[in-house]
Backbone bond lengths (Angstrom), bond angles and torsions (degrees), N, CA, C in turn:
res aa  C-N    CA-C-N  psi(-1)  N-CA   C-N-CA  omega(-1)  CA-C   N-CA-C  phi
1 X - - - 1.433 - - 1.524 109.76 -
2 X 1.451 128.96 62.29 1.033 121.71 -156.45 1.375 96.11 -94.56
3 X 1.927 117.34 144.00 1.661 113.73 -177.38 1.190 104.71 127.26
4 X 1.854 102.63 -50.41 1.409 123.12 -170.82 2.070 98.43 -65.59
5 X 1.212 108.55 147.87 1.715 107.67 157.83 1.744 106.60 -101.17
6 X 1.572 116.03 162.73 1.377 82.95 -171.23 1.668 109.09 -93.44
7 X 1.205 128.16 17.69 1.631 122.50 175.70 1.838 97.89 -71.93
8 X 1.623 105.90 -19.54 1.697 102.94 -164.25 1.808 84.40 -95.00
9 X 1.103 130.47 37.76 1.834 105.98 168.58 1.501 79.30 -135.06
10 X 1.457 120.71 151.64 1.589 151.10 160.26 1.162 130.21 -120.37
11 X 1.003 138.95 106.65 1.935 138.08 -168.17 1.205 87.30 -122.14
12 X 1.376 118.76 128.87 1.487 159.90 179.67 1.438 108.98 -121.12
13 X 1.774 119.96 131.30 1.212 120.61 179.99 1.150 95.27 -113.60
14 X 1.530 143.71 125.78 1.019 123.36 172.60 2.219 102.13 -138.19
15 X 1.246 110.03 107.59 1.373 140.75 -172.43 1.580 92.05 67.08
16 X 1.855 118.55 -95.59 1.231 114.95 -169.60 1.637 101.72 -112.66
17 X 0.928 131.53 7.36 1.388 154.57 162.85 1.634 121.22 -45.54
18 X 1.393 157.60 87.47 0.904 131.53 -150.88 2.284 93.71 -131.47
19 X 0.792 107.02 96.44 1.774 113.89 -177.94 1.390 123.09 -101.58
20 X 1.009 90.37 108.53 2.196 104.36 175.40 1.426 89.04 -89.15
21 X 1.593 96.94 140.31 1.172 110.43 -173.04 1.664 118.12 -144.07
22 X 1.595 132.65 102.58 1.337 116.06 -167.61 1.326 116.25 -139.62
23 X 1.275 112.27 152.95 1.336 121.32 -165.88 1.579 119.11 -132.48
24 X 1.365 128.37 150.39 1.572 121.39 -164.53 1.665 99.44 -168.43
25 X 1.624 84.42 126.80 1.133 102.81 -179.87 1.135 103.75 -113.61
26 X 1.769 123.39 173.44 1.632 127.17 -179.87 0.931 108.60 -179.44
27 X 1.596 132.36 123.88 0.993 130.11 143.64 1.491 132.64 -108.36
28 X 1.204 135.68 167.44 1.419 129.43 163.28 1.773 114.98 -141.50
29 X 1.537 137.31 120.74 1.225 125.48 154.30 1.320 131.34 -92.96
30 X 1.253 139.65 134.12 1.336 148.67 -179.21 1.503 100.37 -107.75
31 X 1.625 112.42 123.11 1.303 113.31 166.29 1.520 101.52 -114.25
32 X 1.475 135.24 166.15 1.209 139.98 161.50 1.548 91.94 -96.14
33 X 1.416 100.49 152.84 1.358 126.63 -169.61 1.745 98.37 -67.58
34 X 1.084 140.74 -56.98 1.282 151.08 -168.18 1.445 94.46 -76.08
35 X 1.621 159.30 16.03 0.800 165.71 98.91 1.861 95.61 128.31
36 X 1.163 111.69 14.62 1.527 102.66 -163.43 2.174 124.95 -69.24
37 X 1.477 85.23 -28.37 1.289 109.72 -169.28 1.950 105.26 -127.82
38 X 1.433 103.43 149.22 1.432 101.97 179.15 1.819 103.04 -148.76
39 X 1.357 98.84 134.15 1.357 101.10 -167.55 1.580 105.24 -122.02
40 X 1.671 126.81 124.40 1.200 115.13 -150.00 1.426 73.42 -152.52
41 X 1.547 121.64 117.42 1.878 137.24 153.17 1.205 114.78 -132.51
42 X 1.493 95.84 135.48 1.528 110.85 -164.43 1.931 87.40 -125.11
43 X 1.381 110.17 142.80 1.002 125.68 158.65 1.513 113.59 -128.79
44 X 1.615 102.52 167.13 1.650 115.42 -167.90 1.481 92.47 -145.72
45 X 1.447 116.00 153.08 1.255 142.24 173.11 1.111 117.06 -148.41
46 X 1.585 124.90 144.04 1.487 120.82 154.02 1.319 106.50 -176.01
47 X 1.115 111.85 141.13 1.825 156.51 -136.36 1.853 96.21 -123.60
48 X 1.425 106.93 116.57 1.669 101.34 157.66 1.404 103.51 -157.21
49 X 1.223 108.27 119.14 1.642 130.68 -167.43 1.641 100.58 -108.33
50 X 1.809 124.88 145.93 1.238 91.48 -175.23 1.994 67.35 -143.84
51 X 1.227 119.21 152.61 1.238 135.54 -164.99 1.730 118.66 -133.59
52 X 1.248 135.50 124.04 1.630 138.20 -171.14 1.438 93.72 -87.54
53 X 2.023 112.77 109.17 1.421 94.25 176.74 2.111 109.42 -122.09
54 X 1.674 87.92 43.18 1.541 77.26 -171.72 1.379 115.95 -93.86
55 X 1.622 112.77 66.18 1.128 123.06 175.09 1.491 111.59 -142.64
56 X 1.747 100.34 12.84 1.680 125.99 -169.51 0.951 108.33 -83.44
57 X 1.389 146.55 -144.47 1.314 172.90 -61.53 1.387 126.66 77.76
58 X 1.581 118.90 55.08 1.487 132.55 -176.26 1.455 114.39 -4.84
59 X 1.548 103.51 -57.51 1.483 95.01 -156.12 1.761 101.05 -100.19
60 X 1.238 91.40 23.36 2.038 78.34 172.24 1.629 102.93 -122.57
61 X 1.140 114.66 24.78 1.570 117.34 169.09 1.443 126.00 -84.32
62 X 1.279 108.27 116.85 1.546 109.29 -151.27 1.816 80.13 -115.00
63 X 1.399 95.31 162.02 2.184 103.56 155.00 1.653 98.95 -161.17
64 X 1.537 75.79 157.72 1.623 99.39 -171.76 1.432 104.26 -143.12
65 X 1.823 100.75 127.87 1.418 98.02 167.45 1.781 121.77 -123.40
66 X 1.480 96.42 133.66 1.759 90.38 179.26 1.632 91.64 -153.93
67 X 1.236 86.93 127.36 2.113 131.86 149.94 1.639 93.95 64.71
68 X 1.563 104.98 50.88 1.569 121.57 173.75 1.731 111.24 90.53
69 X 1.459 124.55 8.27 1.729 115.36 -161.57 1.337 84.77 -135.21
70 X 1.447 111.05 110.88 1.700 129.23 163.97 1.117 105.39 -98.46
71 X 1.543 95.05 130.75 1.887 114.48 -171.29 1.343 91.37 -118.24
72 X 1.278 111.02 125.52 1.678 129.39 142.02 0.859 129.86 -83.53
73 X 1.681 132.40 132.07 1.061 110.23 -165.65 1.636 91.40 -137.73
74 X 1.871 127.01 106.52 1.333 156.80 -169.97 1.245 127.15 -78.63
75 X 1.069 132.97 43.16 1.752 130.13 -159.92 1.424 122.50 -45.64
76 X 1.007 158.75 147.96 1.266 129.47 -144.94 1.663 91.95 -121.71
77 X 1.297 125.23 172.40 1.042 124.68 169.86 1.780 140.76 -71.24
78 X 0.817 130.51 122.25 1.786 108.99 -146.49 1.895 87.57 -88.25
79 X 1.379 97.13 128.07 1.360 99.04 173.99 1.145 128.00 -96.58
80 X 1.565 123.24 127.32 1.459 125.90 -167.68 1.357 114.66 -74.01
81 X 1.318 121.31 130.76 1.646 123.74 169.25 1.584 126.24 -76.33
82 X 1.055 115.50 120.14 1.742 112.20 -178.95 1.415 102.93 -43.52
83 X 0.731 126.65 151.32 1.656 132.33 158.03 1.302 104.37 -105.87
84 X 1.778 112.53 161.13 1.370 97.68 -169.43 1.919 80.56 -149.32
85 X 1.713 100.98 136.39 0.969 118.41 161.59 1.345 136.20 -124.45
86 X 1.235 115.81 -178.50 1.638 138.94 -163.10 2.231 97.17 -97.10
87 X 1.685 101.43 93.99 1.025 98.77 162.45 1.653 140.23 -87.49
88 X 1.289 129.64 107.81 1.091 95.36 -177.92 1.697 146.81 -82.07
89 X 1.446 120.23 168.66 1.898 97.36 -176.73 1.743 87.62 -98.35
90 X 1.483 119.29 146.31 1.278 144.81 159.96 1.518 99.43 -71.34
């Protein structure tokens, strides 16, 4: 997400729902010194990704952001095996 700072990205978990969310604002003015001309651009951005994570582990979802590359990091759910036994008939 490079551009982005990271106070402007938000990840929201909401049930199996998992949404990065970012926004960017900018402005810049240029005046000429002799005041004749004035140069004023504003740009806007925004980013909303929304991801199916009910195959996660809610509470072990960590993120990290450095020099524009946000890492998620998703643990997956450990899946239990049926066991299978020896019934007997009475």
């Amino acid at each position: 997400m490079p551009g982005f700072k990271k106070e402007d990205i938000q990840l929201q978990l909401d049930g199996d729902t998992l949404t990065i969310q970012a926004q960017r604002h900018s402005e810049h003015e240029e005046q000429e010194k002799k005041g004749k001309y004035v140069c004023c651009e504003r740009s806007y951005g925004a980013y909303s990704r929304s991801f199916d994570v009910s195959g996660i582990r809610a509470e072990g979802i960590t993120a990290s952001y450095d020099s524009g590359v946000l890492t998620l990091k998703l643990p997956k759910k450990t899946v239990e095996v049926s066991s299978s036994r020896q019934i007997s008939i009475d």
